[in-house]
C-alpha positions as CSV (number, residue, x, y, z in Angstrom):
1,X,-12.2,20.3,9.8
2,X,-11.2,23.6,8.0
3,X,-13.3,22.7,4.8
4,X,-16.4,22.6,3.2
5,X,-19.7,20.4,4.1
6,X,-21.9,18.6,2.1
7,X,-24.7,19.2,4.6
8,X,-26.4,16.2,3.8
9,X,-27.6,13.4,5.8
10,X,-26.3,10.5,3.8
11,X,-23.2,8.4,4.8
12,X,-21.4,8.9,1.7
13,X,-21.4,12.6,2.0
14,X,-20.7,12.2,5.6
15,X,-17.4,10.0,5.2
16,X,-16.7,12.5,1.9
17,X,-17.0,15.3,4.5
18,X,-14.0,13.8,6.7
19,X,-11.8,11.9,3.7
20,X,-12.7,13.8,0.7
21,X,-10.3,16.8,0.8
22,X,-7.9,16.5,-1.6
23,X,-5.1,14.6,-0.6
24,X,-6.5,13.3,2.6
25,X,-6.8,9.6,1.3
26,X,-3.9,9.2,-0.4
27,X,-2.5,10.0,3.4
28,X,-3.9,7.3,4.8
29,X,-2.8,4.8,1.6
30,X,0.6,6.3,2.9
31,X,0.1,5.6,6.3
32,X,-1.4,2.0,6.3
33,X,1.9,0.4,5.8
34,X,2.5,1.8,9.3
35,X,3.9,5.1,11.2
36,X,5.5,7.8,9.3
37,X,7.5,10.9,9.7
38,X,6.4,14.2,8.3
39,X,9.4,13.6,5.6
40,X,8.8,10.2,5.1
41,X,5.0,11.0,4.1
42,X,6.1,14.3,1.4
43,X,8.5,11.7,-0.2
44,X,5.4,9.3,-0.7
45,X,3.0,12.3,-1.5
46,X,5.7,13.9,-4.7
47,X,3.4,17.4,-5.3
48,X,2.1,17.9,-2.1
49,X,3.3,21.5,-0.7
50,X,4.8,21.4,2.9
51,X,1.8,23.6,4.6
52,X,-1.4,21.4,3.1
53,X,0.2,17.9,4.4
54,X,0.3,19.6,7.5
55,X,-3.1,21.3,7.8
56,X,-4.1,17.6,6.5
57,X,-2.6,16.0,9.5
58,X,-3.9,18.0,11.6
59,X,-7.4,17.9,10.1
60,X,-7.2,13.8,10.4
61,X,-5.9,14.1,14.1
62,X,-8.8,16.4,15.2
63,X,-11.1,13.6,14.0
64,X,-9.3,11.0,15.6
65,X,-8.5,8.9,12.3
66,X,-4.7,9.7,12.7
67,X,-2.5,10.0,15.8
68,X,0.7,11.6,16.5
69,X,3.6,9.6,18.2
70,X,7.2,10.4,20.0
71,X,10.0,7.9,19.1
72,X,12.2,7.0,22.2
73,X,15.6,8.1,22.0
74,X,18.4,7.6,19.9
75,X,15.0,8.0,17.3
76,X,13.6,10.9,19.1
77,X,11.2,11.8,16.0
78,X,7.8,12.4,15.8
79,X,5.7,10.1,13.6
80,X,2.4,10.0,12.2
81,X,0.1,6.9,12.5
82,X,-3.5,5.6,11.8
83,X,-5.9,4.8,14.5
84,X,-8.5,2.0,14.4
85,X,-10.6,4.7,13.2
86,X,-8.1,5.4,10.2
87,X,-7.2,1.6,9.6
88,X,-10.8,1.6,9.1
89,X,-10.4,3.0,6.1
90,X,-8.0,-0.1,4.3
91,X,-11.2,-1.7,2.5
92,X,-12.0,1.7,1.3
93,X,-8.7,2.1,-0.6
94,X,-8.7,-1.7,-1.5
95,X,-11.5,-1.3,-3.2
96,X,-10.4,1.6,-4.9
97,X,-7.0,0.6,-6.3
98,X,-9.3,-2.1,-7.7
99,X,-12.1,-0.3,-9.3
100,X,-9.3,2.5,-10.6
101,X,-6.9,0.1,-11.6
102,X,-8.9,-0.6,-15.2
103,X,-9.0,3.2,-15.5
104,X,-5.1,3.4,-16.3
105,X,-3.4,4.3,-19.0
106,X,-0.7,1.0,-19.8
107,X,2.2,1.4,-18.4
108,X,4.2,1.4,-21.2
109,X,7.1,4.4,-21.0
110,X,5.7,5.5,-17.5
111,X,8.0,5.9,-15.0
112,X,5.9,4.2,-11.5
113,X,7.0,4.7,-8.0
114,X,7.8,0.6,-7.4
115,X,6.3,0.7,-3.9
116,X,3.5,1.9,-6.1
117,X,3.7,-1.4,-7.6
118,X,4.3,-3.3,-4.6
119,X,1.4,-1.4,-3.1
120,X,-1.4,-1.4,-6.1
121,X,-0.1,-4.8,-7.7
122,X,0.8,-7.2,-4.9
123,X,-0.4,-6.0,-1.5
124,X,-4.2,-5.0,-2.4
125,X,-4.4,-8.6,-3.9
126,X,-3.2,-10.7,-1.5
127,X,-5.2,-13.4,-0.4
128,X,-3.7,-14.9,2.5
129,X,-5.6,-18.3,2.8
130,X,-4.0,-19.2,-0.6
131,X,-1.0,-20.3,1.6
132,X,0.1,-23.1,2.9
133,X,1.2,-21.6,6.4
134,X,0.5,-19.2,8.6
135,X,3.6,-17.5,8.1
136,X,5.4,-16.5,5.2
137,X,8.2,-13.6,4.2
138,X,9.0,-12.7,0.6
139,X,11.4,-10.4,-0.3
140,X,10.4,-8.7,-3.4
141,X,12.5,-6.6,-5.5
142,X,10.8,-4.3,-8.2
143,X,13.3,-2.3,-10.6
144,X,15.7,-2.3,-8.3
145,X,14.5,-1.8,-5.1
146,X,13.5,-4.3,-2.0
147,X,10.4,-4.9,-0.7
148,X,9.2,-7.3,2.3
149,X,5.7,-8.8,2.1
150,X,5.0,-10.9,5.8
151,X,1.9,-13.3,5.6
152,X,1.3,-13.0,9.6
153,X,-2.4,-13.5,11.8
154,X,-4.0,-14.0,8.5
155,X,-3.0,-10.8,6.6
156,X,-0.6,-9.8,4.7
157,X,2.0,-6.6,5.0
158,X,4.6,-4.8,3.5
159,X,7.2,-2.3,4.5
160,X,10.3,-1.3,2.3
161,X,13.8,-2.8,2.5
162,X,15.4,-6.2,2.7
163,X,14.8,-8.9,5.7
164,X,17.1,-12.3,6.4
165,X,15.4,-15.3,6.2
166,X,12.5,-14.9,3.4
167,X,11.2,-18.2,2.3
168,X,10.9,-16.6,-1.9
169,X,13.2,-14.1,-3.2
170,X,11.0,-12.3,-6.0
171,X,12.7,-9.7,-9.0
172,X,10.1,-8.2,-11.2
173,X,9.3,-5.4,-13.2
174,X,6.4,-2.5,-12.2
175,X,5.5,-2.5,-15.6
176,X,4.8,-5.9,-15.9
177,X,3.1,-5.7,-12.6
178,X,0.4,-3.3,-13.5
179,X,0.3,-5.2,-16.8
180,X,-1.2,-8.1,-15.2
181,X,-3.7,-6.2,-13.2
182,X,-4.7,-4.5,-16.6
183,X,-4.4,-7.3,-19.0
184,X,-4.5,-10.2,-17.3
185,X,-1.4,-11.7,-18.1
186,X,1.3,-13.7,-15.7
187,X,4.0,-11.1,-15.3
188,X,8.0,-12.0,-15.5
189,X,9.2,-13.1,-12.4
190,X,12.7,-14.5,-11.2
191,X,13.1,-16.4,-7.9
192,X,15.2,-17.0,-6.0
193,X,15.1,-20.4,-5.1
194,X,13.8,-21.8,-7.7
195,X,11.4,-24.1,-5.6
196,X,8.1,-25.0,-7.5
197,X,6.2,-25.5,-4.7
198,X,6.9,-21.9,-2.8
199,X,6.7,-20.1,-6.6
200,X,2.9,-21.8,-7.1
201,X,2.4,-20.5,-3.5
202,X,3.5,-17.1,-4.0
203,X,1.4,-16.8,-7.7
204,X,-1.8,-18.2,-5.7
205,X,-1.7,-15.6,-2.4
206,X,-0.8,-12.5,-4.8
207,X,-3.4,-14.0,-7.9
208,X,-0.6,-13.8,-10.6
209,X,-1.6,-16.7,-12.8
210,X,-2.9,-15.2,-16.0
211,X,-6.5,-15.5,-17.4
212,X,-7.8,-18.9,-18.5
């Protein structure tokens, strides 16, 4: 990789000397929620200039941590995507949403991405065995826009838009997202039905009760 080296024989400088170019993880936080396309990944990255996303990509796929696919036709577009190597990486960035989360300013009169929130808020703090069934979908909407979380093979995913058929329809507010990561307090929801027993069971597998 085209940058500089710790030169140290420590596996923290080792993994820093692969992930630790700026930008290079929030790629793969980008990536996790599955393949991308080069435009798809500067609209998640807002900053990032054109020529360092792709010498980033190409730095990841010459250590075998991201891939590079061709779509079939009528797609026909190339897409980036993690390898094991690169999904690897997920507890990593768990971990850090986590620790960094208590290190935010309050939301209050910031504007957040609300995949951001669906991302840092929801996803990270699933926990899957906190449901009832195997499978579960929830369609989540967060100022405005749609979000499907699918409890599946014991984890849980998200990708963006709307999907037929979700057990729990979910409106909410990023704000009120990160306040309960920050504060500890139950956030407003609205559902859609209003059945108690799927609203306990989404507040237990996303850990949105507040604080005793």
């Amino acid at each position: 990789m085209t940058q500089r080296r710790y030169a140290q024989y420590c596996p923290i400088a080792g993994a820093l000397d692969l992930v630790g170019e700026r930008w290079t993880l929030l790629i793969v936080r980008e990536l996790l929620r599955g393949p991308a396309r080069f435009t798809d990944l500067r609209g998640g990255l807002a900053g990032v200039p054109p020529n360092l996303l792709s010498m980033r990509l190409r730095e990841l796929e010459a250590e075998g941590l991201v891939a590079r696919r061709e779509l079939p036709p009528p797609a026909a577009r190339t897409v980036y995507e993690l390898t094991e190597d690169g999904r690897a990486l997920e507890p990593v960035l768990r971990a850090l949403v986590r620790w960094g989360m208590a290190r935010l300013p309050p939301p209050d009169g910031i504007e957040i991405d609300p995949g951001a929130a669906v991302r840092s808020a929801l996803w990270v703090y699933a926990r899957p065995r906190a449901a009832g069934g195997p499978e579960r979908t929830w369609c989540v909407t967060v100022d405005g826009q749609t979000f499907t979380l699918r409890l599946a093979d014991g984890r849980v995913d998200y990708t963006q838009g709307a999907t037929d058929g979700a057990d729990l329809a979910v409106t909410v507010t990023a704000a009120d997202l990160f306040r309960c990561r920050q504060q500890r307090v139950r956030p407003e929801l609205a559902f859609e039905p209003g059945d108690a027993g799927l609203i306990a069971e989404f507040e237990a597998v996303f850990d949105l009760g507040a604080a005793p």
